[in-house]
N, CA, C and O of each residue as an XYZ file, in Angstrom:
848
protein
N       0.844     -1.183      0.000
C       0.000      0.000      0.000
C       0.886      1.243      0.000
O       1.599      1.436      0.985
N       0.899      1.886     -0.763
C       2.149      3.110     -1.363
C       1.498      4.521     -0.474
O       0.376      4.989     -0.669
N       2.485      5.029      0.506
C       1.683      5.927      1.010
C       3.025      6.999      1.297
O       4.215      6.688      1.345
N       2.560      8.021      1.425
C       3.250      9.507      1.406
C       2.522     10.798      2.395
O       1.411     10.904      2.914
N       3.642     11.621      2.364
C       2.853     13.053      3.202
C       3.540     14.052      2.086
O       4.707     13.993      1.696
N       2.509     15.001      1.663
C       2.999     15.891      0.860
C       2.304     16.981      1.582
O       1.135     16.965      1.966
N       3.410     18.189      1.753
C       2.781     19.380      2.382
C       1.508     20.018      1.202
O       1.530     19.702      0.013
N       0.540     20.870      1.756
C      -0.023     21.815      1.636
C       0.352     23.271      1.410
O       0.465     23.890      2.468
N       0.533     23.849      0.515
C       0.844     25.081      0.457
C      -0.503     26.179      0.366
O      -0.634     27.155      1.106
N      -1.022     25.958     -0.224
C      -2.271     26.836     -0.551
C      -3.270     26.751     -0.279
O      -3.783     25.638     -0.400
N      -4.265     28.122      0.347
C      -5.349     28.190      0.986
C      -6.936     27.378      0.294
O      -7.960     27.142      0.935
N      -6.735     27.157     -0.846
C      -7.349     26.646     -1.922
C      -7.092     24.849     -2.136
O      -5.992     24.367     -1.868
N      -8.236     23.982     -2.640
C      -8.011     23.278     -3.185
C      -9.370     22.472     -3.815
O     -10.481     22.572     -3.294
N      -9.191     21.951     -4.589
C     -10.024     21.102     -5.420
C     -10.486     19.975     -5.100
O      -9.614     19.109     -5.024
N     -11.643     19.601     -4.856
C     -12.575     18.487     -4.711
C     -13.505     18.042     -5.535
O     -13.510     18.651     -6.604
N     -14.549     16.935     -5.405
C     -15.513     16.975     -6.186
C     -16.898     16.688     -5.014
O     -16.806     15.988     -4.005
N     -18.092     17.398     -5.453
C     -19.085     17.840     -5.092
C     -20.000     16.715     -4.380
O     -20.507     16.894     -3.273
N     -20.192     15.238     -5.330
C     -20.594     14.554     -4.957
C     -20.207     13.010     -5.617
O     -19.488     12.817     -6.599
N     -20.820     12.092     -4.878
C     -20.053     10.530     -5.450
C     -20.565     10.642     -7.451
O     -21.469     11.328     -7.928
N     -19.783      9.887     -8.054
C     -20.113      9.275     -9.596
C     -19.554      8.358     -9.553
O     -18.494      8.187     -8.952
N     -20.374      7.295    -10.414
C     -19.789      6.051    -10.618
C     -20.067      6.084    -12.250
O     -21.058      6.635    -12.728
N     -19.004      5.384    -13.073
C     -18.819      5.101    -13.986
C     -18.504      3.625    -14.315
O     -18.171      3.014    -13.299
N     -18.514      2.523    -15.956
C     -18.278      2.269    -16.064
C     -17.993      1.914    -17.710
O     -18.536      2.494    -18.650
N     -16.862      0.655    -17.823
C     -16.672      0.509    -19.033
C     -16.023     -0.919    -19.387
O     -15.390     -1.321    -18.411
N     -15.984     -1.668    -20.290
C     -15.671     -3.158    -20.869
C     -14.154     -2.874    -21.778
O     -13.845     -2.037    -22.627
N     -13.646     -3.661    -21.331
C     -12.228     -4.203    -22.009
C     -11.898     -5.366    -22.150
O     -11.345     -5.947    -21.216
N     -12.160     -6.027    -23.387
C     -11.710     -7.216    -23.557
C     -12.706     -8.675    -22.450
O     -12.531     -9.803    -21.991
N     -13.523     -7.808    -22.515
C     -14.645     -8.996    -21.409
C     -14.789     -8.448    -20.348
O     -15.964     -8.353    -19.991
N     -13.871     -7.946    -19.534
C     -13.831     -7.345    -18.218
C     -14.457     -6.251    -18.051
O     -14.347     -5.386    -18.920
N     -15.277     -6.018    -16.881
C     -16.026     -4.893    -16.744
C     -15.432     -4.085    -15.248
O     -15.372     -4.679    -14.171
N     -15.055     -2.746    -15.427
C     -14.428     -1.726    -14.864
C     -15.397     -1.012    -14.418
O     -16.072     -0.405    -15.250
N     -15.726     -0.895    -12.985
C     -16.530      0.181    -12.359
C     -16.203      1.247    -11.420
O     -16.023      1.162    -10.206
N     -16.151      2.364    -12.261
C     -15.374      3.222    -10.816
C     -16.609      4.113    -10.286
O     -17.557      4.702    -10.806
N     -16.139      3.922     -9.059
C     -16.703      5.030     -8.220
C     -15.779      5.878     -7.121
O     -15.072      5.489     -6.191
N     -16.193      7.635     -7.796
C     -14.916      8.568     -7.221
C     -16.219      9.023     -5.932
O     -17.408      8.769     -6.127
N     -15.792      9.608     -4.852
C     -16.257     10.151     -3.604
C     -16.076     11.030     -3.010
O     -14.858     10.976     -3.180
N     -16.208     11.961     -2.347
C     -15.959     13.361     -1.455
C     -15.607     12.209     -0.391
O     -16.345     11.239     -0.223
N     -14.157     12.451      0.459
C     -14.278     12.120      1.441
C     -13.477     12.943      2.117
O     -12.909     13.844      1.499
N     -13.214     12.726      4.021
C     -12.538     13.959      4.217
C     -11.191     12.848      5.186
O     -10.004     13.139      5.334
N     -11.630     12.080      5.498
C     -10.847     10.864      6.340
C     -10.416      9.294      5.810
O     -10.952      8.593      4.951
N      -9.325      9.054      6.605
C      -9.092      7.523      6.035
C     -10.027      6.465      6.313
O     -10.122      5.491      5.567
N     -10.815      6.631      7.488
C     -11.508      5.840      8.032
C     -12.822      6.296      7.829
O     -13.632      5.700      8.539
N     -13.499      7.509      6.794
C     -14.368      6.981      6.325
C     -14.066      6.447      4.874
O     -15.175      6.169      4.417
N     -13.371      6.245      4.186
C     -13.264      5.998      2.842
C     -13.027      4.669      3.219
O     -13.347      4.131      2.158
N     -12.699      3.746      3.958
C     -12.307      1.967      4.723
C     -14.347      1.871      4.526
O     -14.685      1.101      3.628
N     -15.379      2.486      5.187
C     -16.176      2.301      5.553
C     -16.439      1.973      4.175
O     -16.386      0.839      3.699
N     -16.894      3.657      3.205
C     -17.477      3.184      2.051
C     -16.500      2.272      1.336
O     -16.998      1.998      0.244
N     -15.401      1.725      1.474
C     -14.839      0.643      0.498
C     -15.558     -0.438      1.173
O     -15.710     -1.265      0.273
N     -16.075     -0.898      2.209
C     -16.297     -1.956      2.664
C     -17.829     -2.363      2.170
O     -18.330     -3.441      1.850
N     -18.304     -1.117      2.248
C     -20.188     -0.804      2.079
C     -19.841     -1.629      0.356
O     -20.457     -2.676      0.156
N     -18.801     -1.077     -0.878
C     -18.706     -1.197     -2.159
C     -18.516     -2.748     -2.293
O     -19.197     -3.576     -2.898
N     -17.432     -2.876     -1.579
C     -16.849     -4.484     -1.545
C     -18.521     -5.750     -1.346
O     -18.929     -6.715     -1.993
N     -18.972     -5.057     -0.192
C     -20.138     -5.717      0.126
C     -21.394     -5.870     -0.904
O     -22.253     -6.752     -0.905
N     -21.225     -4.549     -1.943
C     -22.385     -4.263     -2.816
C     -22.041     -5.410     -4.020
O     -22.850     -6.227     -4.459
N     -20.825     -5.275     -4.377
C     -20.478     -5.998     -5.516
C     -19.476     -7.096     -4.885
O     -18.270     -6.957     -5.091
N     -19.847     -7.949     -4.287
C     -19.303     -9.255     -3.154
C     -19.110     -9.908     -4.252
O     -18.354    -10.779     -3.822
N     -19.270    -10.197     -5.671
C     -18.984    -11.553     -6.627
C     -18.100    -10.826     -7.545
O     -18.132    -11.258     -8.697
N     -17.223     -9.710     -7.302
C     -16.356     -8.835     -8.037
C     -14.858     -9.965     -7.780
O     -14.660    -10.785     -6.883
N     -13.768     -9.482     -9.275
C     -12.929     -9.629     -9.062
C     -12.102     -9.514     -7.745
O     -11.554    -10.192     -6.875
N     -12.373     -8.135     -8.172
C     -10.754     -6.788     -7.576
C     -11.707     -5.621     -7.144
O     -12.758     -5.284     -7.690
N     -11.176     -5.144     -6.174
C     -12.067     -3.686     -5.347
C     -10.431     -3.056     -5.436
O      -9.639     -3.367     -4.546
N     -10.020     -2.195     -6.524
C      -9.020     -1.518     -6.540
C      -9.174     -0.021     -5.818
O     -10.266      0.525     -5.979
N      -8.041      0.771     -4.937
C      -8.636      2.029     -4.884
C      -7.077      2.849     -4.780
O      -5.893      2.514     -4.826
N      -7.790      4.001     -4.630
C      -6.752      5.363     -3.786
C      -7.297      6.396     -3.288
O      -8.428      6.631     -3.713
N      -6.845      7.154     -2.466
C      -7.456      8.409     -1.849
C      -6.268      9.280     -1.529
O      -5.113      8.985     -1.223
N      -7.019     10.702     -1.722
C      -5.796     11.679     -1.255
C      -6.967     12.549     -0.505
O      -8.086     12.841     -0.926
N      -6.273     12.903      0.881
C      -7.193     13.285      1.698
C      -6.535     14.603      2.605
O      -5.314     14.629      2.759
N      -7.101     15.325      2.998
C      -6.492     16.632      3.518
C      -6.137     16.344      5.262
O      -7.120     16.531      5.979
N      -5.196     16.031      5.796
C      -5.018     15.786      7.216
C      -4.535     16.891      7.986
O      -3.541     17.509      7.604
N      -5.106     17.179      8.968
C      -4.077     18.973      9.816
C      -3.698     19.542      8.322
O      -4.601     19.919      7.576
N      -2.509     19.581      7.975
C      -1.710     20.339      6.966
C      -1.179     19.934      6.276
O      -0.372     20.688      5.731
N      -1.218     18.931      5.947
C      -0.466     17.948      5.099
C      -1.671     17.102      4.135
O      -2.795     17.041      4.634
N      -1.434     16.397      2.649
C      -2.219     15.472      2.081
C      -1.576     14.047      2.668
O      -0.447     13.764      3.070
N      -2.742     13.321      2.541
C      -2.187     12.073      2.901
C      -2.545     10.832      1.453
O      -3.745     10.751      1.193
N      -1.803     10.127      0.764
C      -2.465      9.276     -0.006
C      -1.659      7.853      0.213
O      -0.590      7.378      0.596
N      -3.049      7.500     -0.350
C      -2.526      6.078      0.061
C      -2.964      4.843     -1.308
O      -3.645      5.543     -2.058
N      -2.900      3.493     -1.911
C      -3.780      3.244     -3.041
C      -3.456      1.311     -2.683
O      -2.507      0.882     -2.027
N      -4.529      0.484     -3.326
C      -3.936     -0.574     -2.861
C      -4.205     -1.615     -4.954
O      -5.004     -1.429     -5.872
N      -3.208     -2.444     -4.777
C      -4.020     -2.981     -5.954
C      -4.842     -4.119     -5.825
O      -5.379     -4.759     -6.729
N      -4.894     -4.351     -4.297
C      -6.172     -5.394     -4.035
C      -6.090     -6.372     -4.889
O      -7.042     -6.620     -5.628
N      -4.415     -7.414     -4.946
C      -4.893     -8.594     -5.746
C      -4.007     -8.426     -7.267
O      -3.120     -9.059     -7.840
N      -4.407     -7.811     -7.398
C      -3.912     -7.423     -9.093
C      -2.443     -7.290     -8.634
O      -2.054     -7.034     -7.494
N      -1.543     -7.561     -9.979
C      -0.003     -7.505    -10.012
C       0.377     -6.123     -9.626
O      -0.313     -5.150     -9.927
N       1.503     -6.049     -8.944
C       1.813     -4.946     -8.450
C       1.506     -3.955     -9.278
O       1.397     -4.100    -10.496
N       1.336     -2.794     -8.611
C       1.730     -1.125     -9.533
C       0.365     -1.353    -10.849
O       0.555     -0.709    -11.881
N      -0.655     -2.044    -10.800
C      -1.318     -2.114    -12.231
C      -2.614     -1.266    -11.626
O      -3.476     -0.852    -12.402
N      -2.687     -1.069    -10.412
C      -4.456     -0.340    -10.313
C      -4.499      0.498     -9.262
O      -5.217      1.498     -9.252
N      -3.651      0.116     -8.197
C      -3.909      1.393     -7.251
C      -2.878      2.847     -7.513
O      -3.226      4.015     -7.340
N      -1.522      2.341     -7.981
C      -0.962      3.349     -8.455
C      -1.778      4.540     -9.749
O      -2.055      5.725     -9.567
N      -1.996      3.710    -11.004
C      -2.552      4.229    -12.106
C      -3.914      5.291    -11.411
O      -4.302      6.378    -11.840
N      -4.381      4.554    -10.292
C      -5.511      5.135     -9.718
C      -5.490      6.425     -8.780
O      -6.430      7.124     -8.402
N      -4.305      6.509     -8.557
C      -3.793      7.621     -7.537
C      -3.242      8.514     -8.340
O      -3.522      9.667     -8.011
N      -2.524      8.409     -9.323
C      -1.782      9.049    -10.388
C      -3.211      9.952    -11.307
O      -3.336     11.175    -11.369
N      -3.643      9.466    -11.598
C      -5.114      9.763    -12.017
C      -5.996     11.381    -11.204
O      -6.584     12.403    -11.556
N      -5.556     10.679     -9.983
C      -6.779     11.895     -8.859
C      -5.683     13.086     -9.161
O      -5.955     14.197     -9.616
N      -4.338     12.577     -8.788
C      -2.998     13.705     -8.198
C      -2.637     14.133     -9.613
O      -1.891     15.110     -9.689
N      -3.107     13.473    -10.936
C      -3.608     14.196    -12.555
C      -4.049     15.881    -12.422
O      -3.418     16.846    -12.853
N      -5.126     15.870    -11.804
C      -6.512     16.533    -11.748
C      -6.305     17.434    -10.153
O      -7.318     18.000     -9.742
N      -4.859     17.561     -9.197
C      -5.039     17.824     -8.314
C      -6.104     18.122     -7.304
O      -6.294     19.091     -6.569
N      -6.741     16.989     -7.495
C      -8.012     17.216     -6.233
C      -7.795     16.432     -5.018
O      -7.706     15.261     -5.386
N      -7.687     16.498     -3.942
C      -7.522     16.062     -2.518
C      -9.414     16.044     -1.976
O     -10.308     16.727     -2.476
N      -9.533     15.110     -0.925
C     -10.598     14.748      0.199
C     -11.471     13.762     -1.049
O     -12.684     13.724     -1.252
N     -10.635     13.201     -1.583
C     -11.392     11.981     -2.858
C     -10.570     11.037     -3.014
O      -9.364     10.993     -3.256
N     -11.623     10.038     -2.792
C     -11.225      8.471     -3.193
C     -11.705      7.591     -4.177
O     -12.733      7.934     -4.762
N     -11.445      7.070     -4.326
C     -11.809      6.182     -6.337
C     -11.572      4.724     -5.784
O     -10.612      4.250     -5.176
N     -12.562      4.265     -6.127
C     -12.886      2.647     -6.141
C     -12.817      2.296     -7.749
O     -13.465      3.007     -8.517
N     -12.078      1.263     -8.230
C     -12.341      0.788     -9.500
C     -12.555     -0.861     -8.795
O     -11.642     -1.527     -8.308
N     -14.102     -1.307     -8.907
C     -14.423     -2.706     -8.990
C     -13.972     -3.338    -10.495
O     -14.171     -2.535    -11.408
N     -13.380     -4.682    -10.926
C     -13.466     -5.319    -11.731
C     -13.795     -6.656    -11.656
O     -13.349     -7.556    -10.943
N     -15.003     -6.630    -12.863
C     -15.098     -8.462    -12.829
C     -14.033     -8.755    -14.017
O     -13.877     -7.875    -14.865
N     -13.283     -9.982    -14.109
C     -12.611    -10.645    -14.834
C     -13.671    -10.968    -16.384
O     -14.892    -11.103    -16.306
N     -13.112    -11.022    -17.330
C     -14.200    -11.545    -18.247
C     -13.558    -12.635    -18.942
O     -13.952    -13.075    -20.022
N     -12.452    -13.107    -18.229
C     -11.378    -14.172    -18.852
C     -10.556    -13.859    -19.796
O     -10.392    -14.795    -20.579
N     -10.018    -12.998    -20.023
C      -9.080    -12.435    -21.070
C      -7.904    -11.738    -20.523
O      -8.115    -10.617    -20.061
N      -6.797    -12.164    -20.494
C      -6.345    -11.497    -19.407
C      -5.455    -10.001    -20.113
O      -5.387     -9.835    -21.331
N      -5.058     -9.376    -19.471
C      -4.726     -7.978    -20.155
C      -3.424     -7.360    -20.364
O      -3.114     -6.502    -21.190
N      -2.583     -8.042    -19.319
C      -1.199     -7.819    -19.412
C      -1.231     -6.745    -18.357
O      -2.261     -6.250    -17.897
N       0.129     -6.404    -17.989
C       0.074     -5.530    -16.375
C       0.254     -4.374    -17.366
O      -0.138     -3.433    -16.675
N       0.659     -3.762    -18.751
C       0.350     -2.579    -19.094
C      -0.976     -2.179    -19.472
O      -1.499     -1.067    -19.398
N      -1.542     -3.537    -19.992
C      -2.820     -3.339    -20.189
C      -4.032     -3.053    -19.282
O      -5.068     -2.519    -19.679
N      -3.758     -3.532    -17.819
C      -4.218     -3.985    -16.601
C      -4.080     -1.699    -16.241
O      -4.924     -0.868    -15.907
N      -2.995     -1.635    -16.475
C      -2.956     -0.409    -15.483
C      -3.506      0.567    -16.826
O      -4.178      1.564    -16.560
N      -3.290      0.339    -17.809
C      -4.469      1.335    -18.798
C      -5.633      1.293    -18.419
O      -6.028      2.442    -18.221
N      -6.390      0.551    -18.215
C      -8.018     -0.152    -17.721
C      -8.011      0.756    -16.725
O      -8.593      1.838    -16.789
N      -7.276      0.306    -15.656
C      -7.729      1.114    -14.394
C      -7.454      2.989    -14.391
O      -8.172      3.814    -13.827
N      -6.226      3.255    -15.189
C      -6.301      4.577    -15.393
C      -7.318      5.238    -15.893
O      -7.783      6.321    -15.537
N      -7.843      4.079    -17.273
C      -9.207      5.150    -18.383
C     -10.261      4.867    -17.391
O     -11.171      5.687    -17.266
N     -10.242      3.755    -16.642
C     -11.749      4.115    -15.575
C     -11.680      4.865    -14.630
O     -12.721      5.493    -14.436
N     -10.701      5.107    -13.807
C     -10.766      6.354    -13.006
C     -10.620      7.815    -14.129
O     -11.561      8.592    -13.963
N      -9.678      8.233    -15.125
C     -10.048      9.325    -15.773
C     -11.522      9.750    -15.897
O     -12.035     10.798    -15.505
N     -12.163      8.572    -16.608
C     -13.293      8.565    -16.970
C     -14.785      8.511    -15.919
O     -15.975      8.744    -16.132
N     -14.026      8.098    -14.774
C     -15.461      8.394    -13.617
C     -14.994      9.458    -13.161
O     -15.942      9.907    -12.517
N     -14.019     10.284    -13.047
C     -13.392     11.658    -12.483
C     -14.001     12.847    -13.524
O     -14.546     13.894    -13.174
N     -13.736     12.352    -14.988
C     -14.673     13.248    -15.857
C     -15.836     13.390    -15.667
O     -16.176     14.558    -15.859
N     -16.773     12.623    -15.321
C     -18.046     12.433    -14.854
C     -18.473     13.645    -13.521
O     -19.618     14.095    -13.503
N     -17.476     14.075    -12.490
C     -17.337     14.685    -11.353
C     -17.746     15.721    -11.649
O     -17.483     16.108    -12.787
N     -18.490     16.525    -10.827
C     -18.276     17.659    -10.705
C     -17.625     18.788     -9.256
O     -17.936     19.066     -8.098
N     -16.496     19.155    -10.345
C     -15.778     19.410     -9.501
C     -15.400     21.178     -8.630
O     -14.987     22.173     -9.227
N     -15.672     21.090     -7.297
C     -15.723     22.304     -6.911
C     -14.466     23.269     -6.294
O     -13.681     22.449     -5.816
N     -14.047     24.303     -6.135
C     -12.830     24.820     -4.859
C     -13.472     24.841     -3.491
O     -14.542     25.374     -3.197
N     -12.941     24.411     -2.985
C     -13.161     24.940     -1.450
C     -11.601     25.702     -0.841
O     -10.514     25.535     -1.393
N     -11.776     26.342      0.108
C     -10.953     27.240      0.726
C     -10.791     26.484      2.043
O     -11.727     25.745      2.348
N      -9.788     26.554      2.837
C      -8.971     25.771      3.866
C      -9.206     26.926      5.232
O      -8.607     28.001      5.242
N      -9.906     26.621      6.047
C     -10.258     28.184      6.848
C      -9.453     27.567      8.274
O      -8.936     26.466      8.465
N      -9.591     28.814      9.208
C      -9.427     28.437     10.490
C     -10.549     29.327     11.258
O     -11.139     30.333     10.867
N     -10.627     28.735     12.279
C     -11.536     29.270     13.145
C     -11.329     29.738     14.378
O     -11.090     28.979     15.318
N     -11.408     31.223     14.517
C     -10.373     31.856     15.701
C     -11.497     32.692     16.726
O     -12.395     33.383     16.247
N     -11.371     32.581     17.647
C     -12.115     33.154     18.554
C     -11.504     34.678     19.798
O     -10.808     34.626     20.811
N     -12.142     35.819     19.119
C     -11.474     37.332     19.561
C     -12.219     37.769     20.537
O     -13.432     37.846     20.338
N     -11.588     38.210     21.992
C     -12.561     39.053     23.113
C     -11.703     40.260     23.334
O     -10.484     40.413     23.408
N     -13.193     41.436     23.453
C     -12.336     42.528     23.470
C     -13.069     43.618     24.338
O     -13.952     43.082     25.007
N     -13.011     44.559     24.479
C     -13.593     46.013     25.083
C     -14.808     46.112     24.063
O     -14.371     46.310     22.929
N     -15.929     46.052     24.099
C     -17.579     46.188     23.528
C     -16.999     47.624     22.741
O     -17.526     47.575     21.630
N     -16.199     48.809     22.812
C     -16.235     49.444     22.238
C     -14.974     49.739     20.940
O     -14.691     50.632     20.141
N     -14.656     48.875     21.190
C     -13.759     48.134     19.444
C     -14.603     47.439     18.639
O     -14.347     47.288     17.444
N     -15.847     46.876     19.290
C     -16.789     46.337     18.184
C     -16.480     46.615     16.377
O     -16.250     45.745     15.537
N     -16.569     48.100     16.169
C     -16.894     48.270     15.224
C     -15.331     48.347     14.115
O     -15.451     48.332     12.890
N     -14.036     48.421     14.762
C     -12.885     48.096     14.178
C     -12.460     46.978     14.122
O     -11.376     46.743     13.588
N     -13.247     46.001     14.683
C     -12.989     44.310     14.744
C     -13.781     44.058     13.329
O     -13.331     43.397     12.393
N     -15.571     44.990     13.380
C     -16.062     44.174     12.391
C     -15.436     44.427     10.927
O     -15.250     43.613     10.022
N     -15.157     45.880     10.981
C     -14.236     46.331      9.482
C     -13.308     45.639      9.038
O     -13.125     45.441      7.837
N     -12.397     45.050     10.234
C     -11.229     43.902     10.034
C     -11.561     43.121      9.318
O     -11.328     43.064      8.110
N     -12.391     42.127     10.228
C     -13.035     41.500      9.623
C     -13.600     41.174      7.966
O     -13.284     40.281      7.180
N     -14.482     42.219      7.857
C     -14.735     42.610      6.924
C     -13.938     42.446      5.614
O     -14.038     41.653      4.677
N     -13.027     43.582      5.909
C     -11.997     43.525      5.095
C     -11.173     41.772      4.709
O     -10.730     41.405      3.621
N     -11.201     41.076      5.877
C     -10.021     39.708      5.568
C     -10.860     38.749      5.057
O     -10.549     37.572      5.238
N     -12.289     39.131      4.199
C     -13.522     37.860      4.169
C     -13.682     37.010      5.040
O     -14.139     35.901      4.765
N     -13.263     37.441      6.521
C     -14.253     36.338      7.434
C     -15.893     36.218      7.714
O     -16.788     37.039      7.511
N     -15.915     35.412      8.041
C     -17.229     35.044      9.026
C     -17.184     34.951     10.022
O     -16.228     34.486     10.642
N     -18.621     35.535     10.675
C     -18.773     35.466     11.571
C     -19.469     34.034     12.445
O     -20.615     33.703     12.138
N     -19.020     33.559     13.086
C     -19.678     32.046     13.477
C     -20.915     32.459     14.650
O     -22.095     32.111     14.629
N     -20.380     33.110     15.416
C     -21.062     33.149     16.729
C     -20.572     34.647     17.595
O     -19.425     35.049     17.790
N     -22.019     35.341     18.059
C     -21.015     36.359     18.920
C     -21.982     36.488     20.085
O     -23.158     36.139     20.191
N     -20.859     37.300     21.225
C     -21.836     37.441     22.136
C     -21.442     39.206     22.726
O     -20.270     39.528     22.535
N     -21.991     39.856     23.131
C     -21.827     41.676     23.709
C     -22.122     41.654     25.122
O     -22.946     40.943     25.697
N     -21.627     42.209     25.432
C     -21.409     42.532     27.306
C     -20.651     43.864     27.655
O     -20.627     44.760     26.812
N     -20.194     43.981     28.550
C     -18.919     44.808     28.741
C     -17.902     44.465     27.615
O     -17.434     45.425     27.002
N     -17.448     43.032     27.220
C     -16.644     43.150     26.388
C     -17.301     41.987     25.656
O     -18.152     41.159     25.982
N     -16.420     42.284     24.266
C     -17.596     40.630     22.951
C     -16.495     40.234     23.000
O     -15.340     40.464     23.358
N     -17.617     39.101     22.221
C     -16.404     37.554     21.886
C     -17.301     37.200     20.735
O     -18.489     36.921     20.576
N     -15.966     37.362     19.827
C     -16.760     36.484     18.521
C     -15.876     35.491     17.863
O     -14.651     35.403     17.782
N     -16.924     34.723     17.387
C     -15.752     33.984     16.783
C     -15.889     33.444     15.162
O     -16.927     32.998     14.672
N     -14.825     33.569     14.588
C     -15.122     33.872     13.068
C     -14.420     32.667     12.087
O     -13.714     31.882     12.719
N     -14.514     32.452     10.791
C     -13.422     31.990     10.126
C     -12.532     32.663      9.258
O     -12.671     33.775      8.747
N     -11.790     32.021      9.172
C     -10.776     33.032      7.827
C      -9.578     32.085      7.297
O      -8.854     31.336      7.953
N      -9.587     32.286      6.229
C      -8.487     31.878      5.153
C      -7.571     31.657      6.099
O      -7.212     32.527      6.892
N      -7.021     30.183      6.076
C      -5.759     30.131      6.948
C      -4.289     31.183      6.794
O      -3.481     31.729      7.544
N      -4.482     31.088      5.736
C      -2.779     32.395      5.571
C      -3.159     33.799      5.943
O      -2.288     34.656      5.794
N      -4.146     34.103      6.332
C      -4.938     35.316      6.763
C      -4.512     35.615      8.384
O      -4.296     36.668      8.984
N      -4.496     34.400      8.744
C      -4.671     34.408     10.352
C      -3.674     35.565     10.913
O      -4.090     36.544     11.533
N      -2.026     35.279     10.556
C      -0.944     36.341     11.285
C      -0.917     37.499     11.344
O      -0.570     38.280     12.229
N      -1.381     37.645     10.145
C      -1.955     39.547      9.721
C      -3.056     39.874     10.304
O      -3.220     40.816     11.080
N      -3.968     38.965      9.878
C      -5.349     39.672     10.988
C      -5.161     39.815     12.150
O      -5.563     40.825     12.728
N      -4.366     38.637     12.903
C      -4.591     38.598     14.541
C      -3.150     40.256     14.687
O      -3.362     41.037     15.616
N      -2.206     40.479     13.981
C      -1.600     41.430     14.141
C      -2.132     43.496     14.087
O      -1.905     44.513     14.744
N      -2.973     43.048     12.762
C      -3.722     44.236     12.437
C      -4.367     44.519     13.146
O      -4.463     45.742     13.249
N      -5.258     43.665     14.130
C      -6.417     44.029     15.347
C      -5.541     44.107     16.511
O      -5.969     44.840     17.402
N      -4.511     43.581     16.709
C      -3.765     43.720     18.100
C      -3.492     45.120     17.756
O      -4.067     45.833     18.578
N      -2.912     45.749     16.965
C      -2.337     46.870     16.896
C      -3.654     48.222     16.844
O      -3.602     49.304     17.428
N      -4.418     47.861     16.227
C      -5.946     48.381     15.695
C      -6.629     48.572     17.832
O      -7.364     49.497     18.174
N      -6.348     47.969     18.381
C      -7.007     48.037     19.414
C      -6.104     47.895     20.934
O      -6.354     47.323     21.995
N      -5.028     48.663     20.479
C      -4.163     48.802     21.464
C      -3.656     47.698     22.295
O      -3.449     47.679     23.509
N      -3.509     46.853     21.477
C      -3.375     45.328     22.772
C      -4.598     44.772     23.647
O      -4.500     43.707     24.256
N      -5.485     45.376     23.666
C      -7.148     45.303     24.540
C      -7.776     43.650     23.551
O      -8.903     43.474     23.087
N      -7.002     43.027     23.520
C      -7.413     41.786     22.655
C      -7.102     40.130     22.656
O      -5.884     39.987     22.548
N      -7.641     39.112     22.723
C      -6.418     38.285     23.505
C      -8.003     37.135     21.735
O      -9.165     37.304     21.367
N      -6.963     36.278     21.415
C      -7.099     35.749     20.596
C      -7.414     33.745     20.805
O      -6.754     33.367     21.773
N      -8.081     32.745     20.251
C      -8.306     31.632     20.769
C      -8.414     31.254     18.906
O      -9.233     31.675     18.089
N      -7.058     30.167     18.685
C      -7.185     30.052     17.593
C      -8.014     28.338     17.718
O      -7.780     27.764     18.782
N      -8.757     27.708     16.886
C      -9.434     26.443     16.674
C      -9.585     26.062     14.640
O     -10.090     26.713     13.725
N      -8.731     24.467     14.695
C      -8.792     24.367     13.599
C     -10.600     23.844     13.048
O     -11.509     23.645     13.854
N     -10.741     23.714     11.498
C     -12.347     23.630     11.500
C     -12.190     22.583     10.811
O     -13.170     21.943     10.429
């Protein structure tokens, strides 16, 4: 099972919206992929198990996933059976094609008795994941953090301009003598904002960062 940590650089990244399954015939054999939104290793084990279970008289339950962990991607791919390097690699190579992370790809195959050769074997599994990934529709999402600010009730209104200004949200607030709100924002946002309001409000500010 071929697995790696590749950092994260950018506040941005590419997913797809919701599951597609595709399929297609080679030489007798029938190729079924199904790509997924997922965000963990241990739910993508679940739905491979739910798939494995659906199609129980299948060859091969080939897969890979690249998934967003703390700060880092994590991928991992297996060829479940098949000769080395012919389906989970081609299958991972495929997603990390198309740079999309928090997605996993199942390619089920039944055998149709013909056998394909391990270049032929890892073409199959590449054009069926290309081809259920084409099917995707695919969205950006943004990588936020979620920070929680208390201050003097009468900075209110230079917190919300901050704000404002760095495209956060607001999650939750509360007003008293002094507020507390708590917002999201673009992770590369965080040092500057939490600096611009420290300075913006004389130090009267004490900060609670939470990842989301």
């Amino acid at each position: 099972m071929p697995r790696s940590i590749l950092v994260i650089i950018d506040d941005q990244f590419q997913t797809i919206i919701k599951p597609v399954e595709t399929s297609l015939r080679i030489k007798a054999s029938k190729f079924i992929g199904y790509a997924v939104p997922v965000e963990t290793p241990d739910r993508f084990k679940e739905i491979l198990q739910l798939r494995a279970k659906e199609y129980h008289d299948a060859t091969h339950h080939c897969w890979a996933y690249r998934i967003i962990l703390d700060e880092n991607v994590d991928h991992a791919s297996s060829d479940a059976g098949e000769p080395s390097g012919t389906a989970g690699k081609p299958i991972l190579l495929a997603i990390e094609g198309r740079d999309l992370v928090n997605v996993g790809v199942i390619v089920t195959r039944y055998f149709g008795g013909t056998k394909l050769g391990t270049g032929g074997l890892a073409r199959a599994y590449a054009n069926c994941t290309d081809l259920t990934l084409d099917a995707a529709k695919i969205i950006t999402e943004i990588i936020t953090t979620k920070i929680t600010c208390q201050f003097p009730y009468d900075y209110t209104n230079i917190v919300m301009r901050t704000v404002d200004r760095y495209n956060g949200t607001v999650i939750s607030s509360y007003y008293d003598k002094d507020a507390d709100l708590t917002i999201s924002l673009p992770r590369s946002q965080i040092d500057s904002f939490k600096k611009e309001l420290s300075n913006a409000c004389r130090g009267n500010i004490q900060f609670t960062n939470h990842n989301i």
